[in-house]
Each structure stands twice: as C-alpha cells, then as structure tokens.
N, C-alpha and C positions, 0 to 999 in steps of 0.2 A: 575685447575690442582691439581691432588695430592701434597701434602708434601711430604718427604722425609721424614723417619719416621729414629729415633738413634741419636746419639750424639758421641763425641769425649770421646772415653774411655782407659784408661791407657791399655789395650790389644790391643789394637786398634792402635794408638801412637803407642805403642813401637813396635809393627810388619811396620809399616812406616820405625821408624829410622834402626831400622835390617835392612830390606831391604834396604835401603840406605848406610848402612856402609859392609854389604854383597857384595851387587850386583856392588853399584856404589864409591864404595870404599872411603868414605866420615871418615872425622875421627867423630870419637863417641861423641867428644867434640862439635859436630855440634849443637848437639841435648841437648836441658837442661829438668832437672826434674823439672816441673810447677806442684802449688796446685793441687788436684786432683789425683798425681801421674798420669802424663802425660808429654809423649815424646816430648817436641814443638822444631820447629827449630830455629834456634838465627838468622833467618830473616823471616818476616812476609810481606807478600802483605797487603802493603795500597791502597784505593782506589778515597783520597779525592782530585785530581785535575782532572780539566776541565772541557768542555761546556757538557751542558743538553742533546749531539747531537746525532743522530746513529752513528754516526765512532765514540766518546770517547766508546757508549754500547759496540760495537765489538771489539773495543781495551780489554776495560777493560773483557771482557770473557774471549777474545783470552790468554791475561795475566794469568788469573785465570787456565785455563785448563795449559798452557805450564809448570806454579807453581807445578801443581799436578803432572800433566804428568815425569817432570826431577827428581821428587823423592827425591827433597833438600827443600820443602819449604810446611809446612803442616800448618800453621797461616795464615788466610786469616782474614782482618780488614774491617770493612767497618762503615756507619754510615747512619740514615736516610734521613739527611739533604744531605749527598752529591750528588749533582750534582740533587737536587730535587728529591728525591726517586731512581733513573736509577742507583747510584752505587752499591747499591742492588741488585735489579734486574738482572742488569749485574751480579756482582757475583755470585748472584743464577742460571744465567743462566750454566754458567762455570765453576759450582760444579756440579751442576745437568748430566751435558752429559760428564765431567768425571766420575762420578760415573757409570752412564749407557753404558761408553765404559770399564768399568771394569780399570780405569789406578789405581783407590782407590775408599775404602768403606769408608762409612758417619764416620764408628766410627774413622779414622785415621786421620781426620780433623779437626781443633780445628778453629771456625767459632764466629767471636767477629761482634758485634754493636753496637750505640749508639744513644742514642733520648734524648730529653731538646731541641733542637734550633727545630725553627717551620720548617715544611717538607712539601710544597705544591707539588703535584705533578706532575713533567716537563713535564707529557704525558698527562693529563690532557686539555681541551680547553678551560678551564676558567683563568682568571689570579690567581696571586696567594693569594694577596688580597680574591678577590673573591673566592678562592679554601679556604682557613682560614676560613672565614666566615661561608660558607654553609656548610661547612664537620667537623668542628669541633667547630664553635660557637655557632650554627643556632642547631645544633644538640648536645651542653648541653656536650659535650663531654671537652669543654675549656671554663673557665671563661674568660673574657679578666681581671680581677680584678689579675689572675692568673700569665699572661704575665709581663717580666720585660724587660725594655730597647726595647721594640717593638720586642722583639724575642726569646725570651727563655721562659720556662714553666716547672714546673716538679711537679703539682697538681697528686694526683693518677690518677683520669680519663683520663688523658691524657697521663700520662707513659704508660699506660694500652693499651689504643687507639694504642700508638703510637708501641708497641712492638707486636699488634696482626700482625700491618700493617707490620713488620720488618721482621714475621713469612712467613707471607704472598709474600712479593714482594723477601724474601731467598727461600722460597721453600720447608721450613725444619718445619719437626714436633718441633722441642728442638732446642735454641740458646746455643751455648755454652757457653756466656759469651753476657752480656748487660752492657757497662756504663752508667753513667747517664753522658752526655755529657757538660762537664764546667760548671757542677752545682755551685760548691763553688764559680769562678772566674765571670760567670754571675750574680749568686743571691747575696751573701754576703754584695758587696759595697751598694745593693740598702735595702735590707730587714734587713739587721743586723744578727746579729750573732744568737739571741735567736728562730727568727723566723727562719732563715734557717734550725737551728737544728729542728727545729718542721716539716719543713718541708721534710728535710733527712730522719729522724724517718721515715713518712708516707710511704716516697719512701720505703726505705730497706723490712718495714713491707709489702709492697707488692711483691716486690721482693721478697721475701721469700715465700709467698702465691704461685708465679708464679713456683720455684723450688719446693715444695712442690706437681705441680700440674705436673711437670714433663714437663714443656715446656720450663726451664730456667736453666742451667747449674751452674752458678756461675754471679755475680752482681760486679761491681767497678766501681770506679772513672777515667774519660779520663778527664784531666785537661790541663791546661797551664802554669797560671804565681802561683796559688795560693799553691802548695806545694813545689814549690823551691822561694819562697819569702822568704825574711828577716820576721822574725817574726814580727818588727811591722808594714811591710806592711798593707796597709786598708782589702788587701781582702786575707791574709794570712790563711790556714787551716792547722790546724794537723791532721796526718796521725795517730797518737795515738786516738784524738779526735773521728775520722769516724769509730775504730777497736769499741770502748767503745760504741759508737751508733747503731754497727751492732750486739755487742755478747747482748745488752739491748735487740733487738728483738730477735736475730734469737738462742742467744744462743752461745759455744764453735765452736760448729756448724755451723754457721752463712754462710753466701755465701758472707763476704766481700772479695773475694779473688786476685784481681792486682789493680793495677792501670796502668795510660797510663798519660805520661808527655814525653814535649821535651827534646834528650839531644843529643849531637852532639858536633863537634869540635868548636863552637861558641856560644853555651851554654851549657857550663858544670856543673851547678850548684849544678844539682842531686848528682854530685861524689864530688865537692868540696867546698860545703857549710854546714856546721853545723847548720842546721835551723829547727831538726824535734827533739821533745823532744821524748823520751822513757823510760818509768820509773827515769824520773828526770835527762835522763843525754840527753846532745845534740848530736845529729848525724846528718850524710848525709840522702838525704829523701831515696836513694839505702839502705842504711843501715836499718835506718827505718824501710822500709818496710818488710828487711830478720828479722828484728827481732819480728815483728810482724806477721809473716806467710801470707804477698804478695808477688806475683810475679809480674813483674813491665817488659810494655813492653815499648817503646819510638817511640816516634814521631820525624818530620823533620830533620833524622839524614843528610839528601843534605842538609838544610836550602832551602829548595823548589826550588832544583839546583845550589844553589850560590856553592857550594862547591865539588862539577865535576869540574864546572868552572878554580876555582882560590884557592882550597885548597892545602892544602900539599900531598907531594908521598911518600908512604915508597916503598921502596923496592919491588921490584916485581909487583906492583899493582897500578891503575890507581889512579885519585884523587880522583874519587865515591868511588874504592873499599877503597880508604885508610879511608874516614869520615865512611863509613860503617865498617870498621874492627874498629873503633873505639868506634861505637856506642853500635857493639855487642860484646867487650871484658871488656865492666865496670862490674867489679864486682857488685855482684847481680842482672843483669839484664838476661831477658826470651831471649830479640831480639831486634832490630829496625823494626819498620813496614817503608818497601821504597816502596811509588808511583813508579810505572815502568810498563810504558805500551809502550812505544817501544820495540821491539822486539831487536835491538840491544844493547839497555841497557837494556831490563832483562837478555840474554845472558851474558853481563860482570858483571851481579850483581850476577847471580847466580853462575859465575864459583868461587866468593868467599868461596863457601861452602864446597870447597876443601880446605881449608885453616883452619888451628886452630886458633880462636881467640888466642888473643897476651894476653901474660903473665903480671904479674901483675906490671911490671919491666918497659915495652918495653909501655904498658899502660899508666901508669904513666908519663910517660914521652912526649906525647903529653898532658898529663895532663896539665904537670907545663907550 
C-alpha cells in the first residue's frame, strides 16, 4: 500500500484548532503551542493496552477515526512494541480512512512513536523468539551483544530497521515525532553512564540523518522512572544532559524536541520535584524542559484505570475527567496521552475538551 505522503505542519494544526474553536466552540485554551509552531490538543490518544487480538485492531481504529472525526483531539501516540506491531497498524489504519473520508488532512495531525523494546510481530506465525531471530538477528540487522535485559536495543541498525518498520505498518511517508522508547531507564543501570552516552550520541546522529532525509519530524525521549528520579537514583538522567548531546550533533537546530514521562494524581513528581538541573539551578523536570525548549506530553494520567475508579471529583466532572483535567492543567505540559477505546469512555473523555484546563490556583491544589 501507498504511504500517506506530508506531516503535521503549523498551517495545518492551526486550521484544526480554528475549526475546533469556530465550528465546535471549544475554548482556544484547548489547543497549546508545541515545538515546531504547532496547534496540538492538551489530550492525545494513547494506544498501549490490550491483547494482540482483532477486536482490540477495531477498537483501537474505531477510536482513532471518532478522535479525528469530533475535531477535539489531533495527537495520536502509539509505539512499536504495543500490542506486537497491531497498535500501529490499527492507528494507521484509522488515520488513513479518516483522511480518505476527508474528516482531516495529514498536515493537521500530529502522529508520535516509539522503538527500543524488541517488536515481534503479533500477525506473524512464527513465535516471537523465533520472529527476533530470523528478522532481525539472522539478518545482521541486531546484535544480541546489543540487547539489554533480554529486551531493549537502541544500536543504530536497529533504530533504523525498526522506524522503517514504524513507517510502514503507520502508513505515512514522515513520523511526526519518534522516541527512543526507555532508553535511559532500560540502558543506564546495565551499560553505565559513559556508554549510554555513546550510545544516545549514535541514536540522535541518526535521528538526525532521518530528519534531514525528510521522513522524521522531530526525535525525544518517552521515559518512566529516570527523569523524575532523585538525582542519586542508579538510573537517574538529566534533561540538560540529553539537550547538550542533541545541540553536539544536530546543532541549535537539533530535533531534541519533547519528551513523554508519567504524571497524574498519584505521581506527581514532574510538577513537584526539584530534580532536573539547568544552568546550575534545580527545577521540576516541567520546568526543565520549558526552559530548555521541550514540549513534554504524559503518560498514565488513569494510572491504567485506578483512578476512574477510586480518585477524586471536582466539580462538574467524573473521576476520569477530574485525573485527566489534572494531568492537562500542569503548567508546561502539551497534553496527557489517555488509552480509550471504549466508545463510552472516549465520549466522556472527550467531552472534557469543552472545558479550560484549571488555573494555576485550582491546580495546585490537588497538587499539595
């Protein structure tokens, strides 16, 4: 099949959020300015739960067009490893015949994934073992010497491999945005700090190569534990660290441009932890990151549902939408990326998009 040929471009974007604050009368605060000069929405579709099966593929399309279609949600996340290659795929599928039913053009869609953990793929008939082997050992493309903890990799050959494959099972000539996926929080404890940097270097420098070649939008970090760690955590990074390793290759220029870390009503660390140096002085890694020129989107703002469940309510809005207005009102953040492939909860998640996130006041205060 064809690729989809364009990328997410700041005319692009911002004819989205227009039409969204025009037609569907959304406040303008919905929509924040990301590197690039790009309109993104302060909620993003994630796509990382559930089984490898056809009904999660059709959920998760289903999800993706309904995103497009209601004209509140123009970030779609996804990653290789999820759900064995199919969360991809899905997406792509469900970008693709949005596009072709005309609800949005390629450029008003801002399209992230990520590669590092190993991706056999669920449609495949061979196990996965066996899928590793033959597809990417057998064929030179992975060292096993490369591999750490029986599941991560980020040698160049294999970023490479794995972002054609990304291209591929999306649909899209140009990713808008590639993580390298828990690089620091996989490699660091086992390789050390000297090597990892040796090996970041290699990534960015290709990453770069890939933007340069017009098939890669901008390059970041999706982590976990290792940018809201206490600094002497074992597998602690700074966020200054990775800016100095990206402008060493790419330049002022460079494409180090967001990152992706959890933060939500039961980890809030990003907003209240002083653990990221910046020119000599400590700050939150949100701060951080505005001061360094990322934009920073968040992971398991549910806590992977815990917090629908059993979290707090403000006012007007259920307990999803209260961890979600939480997640997307921390100063300096893009959005939350929420898993939502039921149809009745993406309907209540999305009707939060009529809502302005909460002021710095009202924030804070589920802060403390």
């Amino acid at each position: 099949m064809p690729r989809i040929p364009g990328a997410a471009t700041p005319e692009g974007t911002s004819r989205f959020a227009v039409r969204a604050v025009d037609q569907r009368r959304l406040p303008t605060v919905h929509f924040r300015l990301a590197p690039g000069n790009l309109q993104l929405s302060s909620m993003g579709l994630g796509t990382y739960i559930g089984p490898p099966d056809r009904a999660t593929d059709e959920a998760v399309e289903q999800a993706t067009q309904l995103c497009l279609q209601s004209g509140r949600i123009n970030v779609l996340d996804t990653a290789i490893n999820y759900r064995y290659q199919r969360a991809e795929r899905s997406l792509g599928r469900g970008l693709g015949r949005a596009i072709a039913r005309g609800d949005v053009d390629r450029s008003e869609v801002f399209v992230a994934t990520k590669c590092g953990y190993l991706a056999p793929d669920g449609e495949s008939k061979i196990s996965p073992d066996r899928w590793v082997e033959t597809e990417l050992v057998a064929k030179e493309v992975l060292d096993p010497a490369d591999i750490v903890d029986d599941c991560h990799a980020m040698s160049v050959d294999y970023v490479r491999d794995q972002f054609d494959r990304s291209r591929t099972n999306l649909g899209l000539e140009q990713i808008d945005l590639l993580y390298l996926h828990n690089a620091p929080d996989a490699q660091l404890p086992v390789v050390g700090h000297d090597e990892f940097v040796r090996r970041l270097t290699d990534a960015f420098e290709l990453l770069e190569r890939l933007r340069s070649a017009d098939q890669l939008g901008a390059y970041g970090l999706a982590t976990w534990d290792c940018l809201r760690a206490p600094r002497s955590a074992p597998g602690y990074f700074s966020v200054e660290e990775a800016v100095q390793i990206a402008r060493t290759v790419g330049g002022e220029d460079h494409g180090l441009r967001f990152l992706q870390f959890p933060f939500s009503l039961g980890m809030p660390e990003a907003a209240a932890l002083r653990n990221q140096p910046v020119r000599g002085e400590r700050v939150t890694l949100f701060e951080a990151a505005s001061r360094l020129g990322l934009g920073c989107f968040t992971s398991v703002p549910l806590l992977q549902g815990q917090l629908a469940r059993v979290g707090p309510v403000s006012d007007g809005l259920s307990a999803a939408q209260t961890a979600i207005q939480f997640a997307r009102s921390a100063p300096g953040t893009i959005g939350p990326l929420v898993g939502q492939k039921d149809p009745a909860h993406l309907a209540e998640n999305l009707q939060l998009a009529e809502h302005s996130p909460w002021a710095a006041r009202e924030f804070q205060s589920y802060l403390a």
